[in-house]
N, C-alpha and C positions, 0 to 999 in steps of 0.2 A: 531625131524625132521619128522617122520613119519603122525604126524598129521596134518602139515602143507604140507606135499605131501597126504594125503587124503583128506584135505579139498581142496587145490587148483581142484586134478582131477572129484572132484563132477559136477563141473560147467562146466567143458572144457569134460564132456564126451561128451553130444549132439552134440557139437562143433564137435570134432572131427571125432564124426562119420559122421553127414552131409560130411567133407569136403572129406572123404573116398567117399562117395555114390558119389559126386559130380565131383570126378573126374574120379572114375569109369564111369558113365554115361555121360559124357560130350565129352570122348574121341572120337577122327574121326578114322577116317582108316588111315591108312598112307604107302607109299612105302620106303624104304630105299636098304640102301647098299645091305642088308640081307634079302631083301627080303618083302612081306608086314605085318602087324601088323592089324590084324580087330580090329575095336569095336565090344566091350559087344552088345550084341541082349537084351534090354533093357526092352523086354516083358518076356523074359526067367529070366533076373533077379530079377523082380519084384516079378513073379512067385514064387523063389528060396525063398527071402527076406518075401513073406506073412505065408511061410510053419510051 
């Protein structure tokens, strides 16, 4: 089983990571019950992401 769980995550890493970045970066601001929720400053994480 091990090598059929290392061959599958070879292909789905790009994958995954994209969909990480994607939602990091895509989020809005938003107000709720609790109060508000910023978005990521998308220049600071770029920033973070080149280092």
């Amino acid at each position: 089983m091990p090598a059929i769980t290392s061959l599958l995550s070879v292909p789905l890493k790009p994958c995954a990571e994209e969909a990480i970045y994607n939602s990091l970066l895509m989020a809005e601001e938003v107000d709720g019950h609790r109060g508000k929720a910023h978005a990521l400053p998308i220049d600071k994480v770029k920033a973070l992401l080149s280092q």
